[in-house]
C-alpha positions in Angstrom: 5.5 -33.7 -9.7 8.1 -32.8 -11.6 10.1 -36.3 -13.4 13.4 -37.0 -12.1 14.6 -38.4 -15.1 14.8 -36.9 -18.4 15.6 -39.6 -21.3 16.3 -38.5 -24.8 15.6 -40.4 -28.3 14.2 -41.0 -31.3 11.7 -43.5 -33.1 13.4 -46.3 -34.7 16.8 -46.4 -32.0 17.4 -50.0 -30.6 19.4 -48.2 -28.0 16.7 -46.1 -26.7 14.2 -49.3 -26.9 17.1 -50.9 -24.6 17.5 -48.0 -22.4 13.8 -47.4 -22.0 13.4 -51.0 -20.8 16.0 -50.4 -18.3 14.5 -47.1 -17.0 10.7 -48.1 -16.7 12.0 -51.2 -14.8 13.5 -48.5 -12.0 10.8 -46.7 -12.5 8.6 -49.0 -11.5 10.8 -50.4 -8.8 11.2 -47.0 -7.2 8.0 -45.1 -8.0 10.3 -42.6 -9.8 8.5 -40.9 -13.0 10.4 -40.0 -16.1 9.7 -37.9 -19.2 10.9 -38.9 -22.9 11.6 -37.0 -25.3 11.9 -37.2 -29.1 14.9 -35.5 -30.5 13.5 -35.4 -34.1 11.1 -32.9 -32.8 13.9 -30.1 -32.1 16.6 -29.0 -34.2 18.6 -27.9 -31.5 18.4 -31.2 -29.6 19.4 -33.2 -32.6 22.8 -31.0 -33.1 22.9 -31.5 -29.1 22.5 -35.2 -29.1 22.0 -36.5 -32.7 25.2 -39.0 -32.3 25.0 -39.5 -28.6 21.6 -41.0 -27.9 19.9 -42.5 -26.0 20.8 -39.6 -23.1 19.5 -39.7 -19.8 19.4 -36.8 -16.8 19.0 -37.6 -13.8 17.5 -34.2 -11.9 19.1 -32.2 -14.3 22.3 -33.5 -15.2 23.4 -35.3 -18.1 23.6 -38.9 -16.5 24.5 -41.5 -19.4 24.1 -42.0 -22.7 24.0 -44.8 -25.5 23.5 -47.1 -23.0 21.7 -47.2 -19.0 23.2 -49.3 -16.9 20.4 -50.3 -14.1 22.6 -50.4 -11.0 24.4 -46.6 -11.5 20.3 -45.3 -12.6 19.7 -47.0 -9.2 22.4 -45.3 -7.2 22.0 -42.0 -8.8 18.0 -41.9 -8.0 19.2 -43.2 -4.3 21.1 -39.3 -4.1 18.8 -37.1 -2.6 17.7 -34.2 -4.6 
């Protein structure tokens, strides 16, 4: 099963450690999965997102970023794909 939501950081970011909170709470909540990913590891993503994070996607689209507010994560996983 492919993860509906795609969340972008980096070690060290109190953001992200905010953000992930937030997501694996709706996560868990709505049996949704999610995939994080390390920005350090890729050049490209840190000239993509190196001022911006954390980022989030939501099936593909660029959903928030520096912060995740729980109730707009919840309505956008309520969308059907």
């Amino acid at each position: 099963m492919t993860a509906r939501i795609t969340f972008y950081s980096r070690p060290g970011c109190h953001l992200c450690d905010d953000a992930r909170v937030v997501i694996e709470k709706v996560c868990a909540d709505t049996g949704t999965s999610y995939d994080e990913i390390s920005i350090d590891d890729d050049p490209a993503l840190q000239e993509r997102f190196g001022e911006e994070i954390p980022v989030t996607f939501v099936d593909g689209r660029q959903h928030d970023f520096w912060r995740v507010s729980e109730e707009r994560l919840r309505a956008a996983l309520a969308r059907p794909v």
